[in-house]
Structures are given as structure tokens and as C-alpha cells.
N, C-alpha and C positions, 0 to 999 in steps of 0.2 A: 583207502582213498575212494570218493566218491566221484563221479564221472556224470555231469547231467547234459543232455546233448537236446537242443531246442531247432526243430524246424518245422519245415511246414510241408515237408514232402515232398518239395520240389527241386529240383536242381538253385541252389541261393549260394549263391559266394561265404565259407567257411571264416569264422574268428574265433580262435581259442584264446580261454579268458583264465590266465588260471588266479585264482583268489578273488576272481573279479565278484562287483555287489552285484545284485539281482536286479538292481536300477539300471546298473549299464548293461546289462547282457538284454534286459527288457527293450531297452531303446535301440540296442542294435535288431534285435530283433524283430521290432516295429519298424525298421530302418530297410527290412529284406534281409537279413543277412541271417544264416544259421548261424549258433553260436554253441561252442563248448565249454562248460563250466566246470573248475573241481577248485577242492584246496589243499595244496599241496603240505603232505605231511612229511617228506622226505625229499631229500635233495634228485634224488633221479626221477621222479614224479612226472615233471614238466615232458620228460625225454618220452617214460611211457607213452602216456597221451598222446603223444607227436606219433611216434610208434604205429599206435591202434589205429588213429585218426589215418596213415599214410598207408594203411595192410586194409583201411574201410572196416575195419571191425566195430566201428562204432555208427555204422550206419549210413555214413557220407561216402560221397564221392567227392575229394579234394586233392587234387593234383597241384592247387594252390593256395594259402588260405595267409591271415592274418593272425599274427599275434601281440597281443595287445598286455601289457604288463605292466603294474601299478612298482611306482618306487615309495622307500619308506617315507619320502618328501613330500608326497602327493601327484610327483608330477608321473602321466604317462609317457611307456615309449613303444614305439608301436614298430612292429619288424613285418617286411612280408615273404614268406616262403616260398618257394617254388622249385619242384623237382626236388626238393631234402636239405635244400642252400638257403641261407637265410641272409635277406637282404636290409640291412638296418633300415629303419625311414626317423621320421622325426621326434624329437620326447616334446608333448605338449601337454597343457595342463586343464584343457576343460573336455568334457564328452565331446559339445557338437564337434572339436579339431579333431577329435577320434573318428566320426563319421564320417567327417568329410574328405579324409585322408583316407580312409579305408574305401570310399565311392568310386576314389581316382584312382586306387592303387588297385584294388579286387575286382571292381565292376566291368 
């Protein structure tokens, strides 16, 4: 599995994106947000990530971050974590509702 982690060195509100395009990880990141990208080749994948991401072995410090996850329908649904708990939020189906949910929820 490949792990690509996108910031800008500064303390930015964390989104893990697993399977996500390079378009939306691009806009988030234009958007301020660090973002983590991989594609998951196995079922515990997702967990890893979460894992390293929460132990800072990938770099970050995120004590809260967003996870943002594409269904086979198209439509996203975006979850925000905090402390290791994960908080469903809403399934919506364009990027800027990704943004803008992720603004009010992580910022």
C-alpha cells in the first residue's frame, strides 16, 4: 500500500481520502487542508492509516481529522473523527459539499 501525505508544513486540519482522485485531494488542499491519500488493497488498510495517522507516524499532528470516502454510486460520505470516535456527518454528492462540510466541521 501506498501512503501519500500532502501539506504545507503547517499546523492545517487533516482529511484522509482513501481511493480518493488527485483532483479532490488537490482542491482540498488548495482549500488549506492536509490531506492523506492511499488505495486501499486490502480490507484493514483503511484501519492502518487511521493507526499511523493517530501514533503521527505519518507526519501530522491530528488529534482530529476528516474522512471522506467515495461510494460505488458516486455519492460521498464524509465522517469526522475525534479522540479515535468516529462521528458520521452527511453523504453528499459534489466536492465544493465536501468542502464546505469539512470548513464547519474541522476548521
Amino acid at each position: 500500500m501506498s501512503v501519500e501525505v500532502t501539506s504545507a508544513g503547517t499546523d492545517r486540519p487533516v482529511v484522509v481520502l482513501p481511493g480518493a482522485s488527485a483532483a479532490l485531494a488537490g482542491r482540498l488542499a488548495r482549500a488549506g487542508f492536509a490531506t492523506v491519500t492511499f488505495d486501499a488493497q486490502a480490507s484493514g488498510d483503511l484501519d492502518l492509516v487511521l493507526e499511523a495517522l493517530q501514533r503521527g507516524a505519518l507526519g501530522l499532528r491530528a488529534a482530529r481529522y476528516g474522512l471522506v470516502e467515495r461510494r460505488d454510486d458516486g455519492s460521498i460520505v464524509l465522517t469526522r473523527v475525534a479522540a479515535g470516535a468516529r462521528f458520521p456527518g452527511p453523504t453528499v454528492r459534489d466536492v465544493a459539499a465536501v468542502v464546505q462540510w469539512l470548513t464547519q466541521h474541522l476548521v
